[in-house]
N, C-alpha and C positions, 0 to 999 in steps of 0.2 A: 633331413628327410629320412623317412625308414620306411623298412616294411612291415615295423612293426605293431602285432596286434595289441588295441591300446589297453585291451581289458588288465584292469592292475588288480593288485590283494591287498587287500586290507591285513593291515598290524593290529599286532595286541589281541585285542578277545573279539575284534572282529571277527563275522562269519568270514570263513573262509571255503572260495567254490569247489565243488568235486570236483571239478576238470581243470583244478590249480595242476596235478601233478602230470597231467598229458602235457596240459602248458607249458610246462616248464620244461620238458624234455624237445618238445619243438621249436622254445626261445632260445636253447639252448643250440639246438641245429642254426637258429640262424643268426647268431652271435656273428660269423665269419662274415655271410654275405651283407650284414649290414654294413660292417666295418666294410668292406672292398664295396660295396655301395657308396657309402661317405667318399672315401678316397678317390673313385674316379670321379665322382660328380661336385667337388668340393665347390670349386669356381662357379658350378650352376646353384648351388646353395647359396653360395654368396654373392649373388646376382639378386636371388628373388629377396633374401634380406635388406640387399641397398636398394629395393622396389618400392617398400611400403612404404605408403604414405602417413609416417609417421610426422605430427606433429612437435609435441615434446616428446624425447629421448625417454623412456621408460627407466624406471628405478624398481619394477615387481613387474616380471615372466613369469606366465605356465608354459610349461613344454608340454601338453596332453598326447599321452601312446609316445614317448620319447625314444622308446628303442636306446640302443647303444651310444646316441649323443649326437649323430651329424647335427640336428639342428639346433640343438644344444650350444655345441661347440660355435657352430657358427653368430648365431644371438650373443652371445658371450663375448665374442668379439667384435661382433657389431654396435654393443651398448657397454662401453667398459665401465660403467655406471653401476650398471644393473647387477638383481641378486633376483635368480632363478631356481623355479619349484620345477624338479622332473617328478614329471608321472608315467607308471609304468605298472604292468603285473608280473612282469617277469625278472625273480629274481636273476637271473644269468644277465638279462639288459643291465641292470640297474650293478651291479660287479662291476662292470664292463667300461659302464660309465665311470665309476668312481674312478676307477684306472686311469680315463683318458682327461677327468677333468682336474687329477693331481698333478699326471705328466705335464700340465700345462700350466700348471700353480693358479689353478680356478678355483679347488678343492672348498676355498672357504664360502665360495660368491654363491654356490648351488646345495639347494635343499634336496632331498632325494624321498619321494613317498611312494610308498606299493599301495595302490589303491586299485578298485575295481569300479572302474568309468560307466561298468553297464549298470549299476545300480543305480536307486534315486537318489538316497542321500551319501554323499559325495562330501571325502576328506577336506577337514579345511587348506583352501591355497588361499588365502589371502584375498585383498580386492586387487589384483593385475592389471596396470595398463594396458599389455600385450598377452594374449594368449595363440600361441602355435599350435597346428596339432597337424603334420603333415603323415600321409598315408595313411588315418589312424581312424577320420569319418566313414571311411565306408566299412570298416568292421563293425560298427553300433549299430546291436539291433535295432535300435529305437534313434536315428540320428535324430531325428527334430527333437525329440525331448532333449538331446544330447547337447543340439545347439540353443535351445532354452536356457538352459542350464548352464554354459559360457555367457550368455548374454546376460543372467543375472547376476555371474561369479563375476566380470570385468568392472573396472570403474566407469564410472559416467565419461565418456568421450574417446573412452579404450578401444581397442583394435584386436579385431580377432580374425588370424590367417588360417586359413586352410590351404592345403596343398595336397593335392591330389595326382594319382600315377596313371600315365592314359594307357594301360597295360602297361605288358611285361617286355624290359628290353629287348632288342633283336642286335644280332652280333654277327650273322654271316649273309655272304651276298644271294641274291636270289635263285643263281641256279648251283647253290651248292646244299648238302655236298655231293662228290663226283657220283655217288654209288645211292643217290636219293634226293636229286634236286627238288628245291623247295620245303624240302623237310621241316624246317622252321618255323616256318607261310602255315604246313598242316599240324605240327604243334599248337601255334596259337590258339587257330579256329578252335583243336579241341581244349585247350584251354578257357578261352572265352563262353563256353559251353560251360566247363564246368565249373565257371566263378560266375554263370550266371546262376546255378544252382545255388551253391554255396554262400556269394557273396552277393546278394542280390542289390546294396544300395554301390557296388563297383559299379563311376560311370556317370552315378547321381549328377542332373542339376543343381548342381550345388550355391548358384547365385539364387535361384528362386526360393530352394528352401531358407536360406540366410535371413533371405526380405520377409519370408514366412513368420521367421523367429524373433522378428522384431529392429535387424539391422539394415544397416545401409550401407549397400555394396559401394565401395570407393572404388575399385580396380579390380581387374582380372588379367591377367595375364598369361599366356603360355609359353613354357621355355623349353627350344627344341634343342636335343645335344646330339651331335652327330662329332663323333671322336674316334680320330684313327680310318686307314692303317699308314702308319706301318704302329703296328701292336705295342701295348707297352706290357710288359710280364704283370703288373698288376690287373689292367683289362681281360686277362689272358685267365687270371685263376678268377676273376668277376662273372667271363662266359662261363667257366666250369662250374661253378656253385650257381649259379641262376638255372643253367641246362639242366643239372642234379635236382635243384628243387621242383621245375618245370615239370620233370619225369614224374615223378610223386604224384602228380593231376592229369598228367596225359597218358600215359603207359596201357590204361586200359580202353582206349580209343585209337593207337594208332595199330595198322598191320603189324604184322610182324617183322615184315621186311625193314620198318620205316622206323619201329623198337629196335630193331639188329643195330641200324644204323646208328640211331642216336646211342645206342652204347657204345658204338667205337669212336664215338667224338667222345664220350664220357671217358674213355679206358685210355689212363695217364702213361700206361704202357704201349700205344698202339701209334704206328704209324697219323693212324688218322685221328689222333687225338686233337682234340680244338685246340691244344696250347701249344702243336707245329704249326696252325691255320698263319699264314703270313695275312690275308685279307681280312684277317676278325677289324669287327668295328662296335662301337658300342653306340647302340641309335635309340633314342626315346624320347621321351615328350610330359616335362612336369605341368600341370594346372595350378596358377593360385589367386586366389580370391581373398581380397582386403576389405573386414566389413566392420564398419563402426559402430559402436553403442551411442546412441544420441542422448 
């Protein structure tokens, strides 16, 4: 799973969109948190993996909005069969990936395409038994076409997951911290403000549209992870890089006092930096949805 946005680039004498190169400066910012994303939630990837109600074993994956590979990797190892197309726009994910699907001598089994999901005509990935695309529906402007569009790329009896993020992690307890309890609690809210702005299909019923687009929902399931304390050092820089990004969306919604504060959890020099917190815990909630092509 990632957070990554799924819009990819097309190669070659494809059009290529103006706002590649914004993109690529903020896939680049989140190069980090995906990976320490991956890493703390490994075992929950690999939970909803051994979920699906797969049939026969898949021999062709799309990973659609693949981000830097958690679910990648984990497919990969769930179907040692298989040979898997990543899709992505960002060239820094797609680096990234290559790194971690060598380190683990996969490098041969995966395809690697820059394409842009938001368009209509869409790079050839073959006809797939399985198509993944976790965190990646609710960036599409247009998901129904989006899921259209999987439901005619999959084979006849294929399977296509979604996996979606019920918000943004939470990593401290409710009356902290000491000099701004709740802080977190008022982070969110102005968060969820402003991904409803932003991100209006965050949140989507995602079973209805699927039946809309012509599948049939086999499962849903939701996977709650409640991890720690006592802190592990990688949780600990996971709080710091989600807090960071968080600020980015919140910053002009919260007081001042309650910005002071979350700067001094930010500031890796400060007593009150999150990565002293003995209590940090990492708590959130994935959504996934298994739908069939009939």
């Amino acid at each position: 799973m990632n957070h990554a946005s799924p819009h990819t680039a097309p190669q070659g004498g494809h059009h290529v969109h103006e706002h590649e190169h914004e993109h690529e400066h903020n896939a680049g910012d989140q190069v980090e948190i995906l990976d320490l994303d991956a890493e703390v939630l490994a075992e929950h990837i690999a939970s909803i993996t051994d979920w699906l109600p797969i049939r026969t074993s898949p021999r062709r994956i799309v990973d659609l909005g693949c981000g830097t590979g958690a679910g990648t990797l984990a497919l990969l190892e769930r179907f040692p069969e298989a040979e898997l197309t990543a899709v992505d726009l960002s060239a820094a994910h797609l680096h990234r990936l290559r790194e971690k699907t060598a380190a683990v001598g996969a490098a041969d089994r995966v395809r690697i395409v820059r394409a842009d999901l938001d368009t209509t005509a869409w790079p050839a990935l073959g006809t797939p038994e399985l198509v993944w695309a976790s965190a990646s529906m609710h960036h599409m402007p247009d998901p129904d076409r989006t899921l259209r569009q999987v439901h005619d790329l999959l084979a006849p009896g294929g399977l296509f997951a979604v996996v979606e993020l019920a918000g943004f992690p939470r990593f401290l307890p409710e009356d902290a911290p000491e000099d701004a309890p709740g802080l977190e609690e008022r982070c969110h809210a102005a968060l969820d403000h402003h991904h409803a702005e932003q991100v209006p299909h965050r949140g989507a019923d995602w079973g209805t549209k699927l039946t809309k687009a012509g599948f049939t929902v086999e499962g849903e399931r939701t996977v709650t992870v409640d991890i720690g304390p006592p802190r592990t050092d990688v949780a600990g820089r996971y709080a710091l890089s989600s807090l960071r990004r968080m600020r980015g969306g919140v910053a002009s919604a919260l007081t001042a006092e309650d910005l002071a504060a979350l700067d001094r959890l930010l500031d890796t020099g400060s007593p009150h930096s999150i990565l002293r917190r003995i209590d940090l815990s990492v708590r959130t909630e994935r959504t996934v949805w298994a739908a069939r092509r009939s």
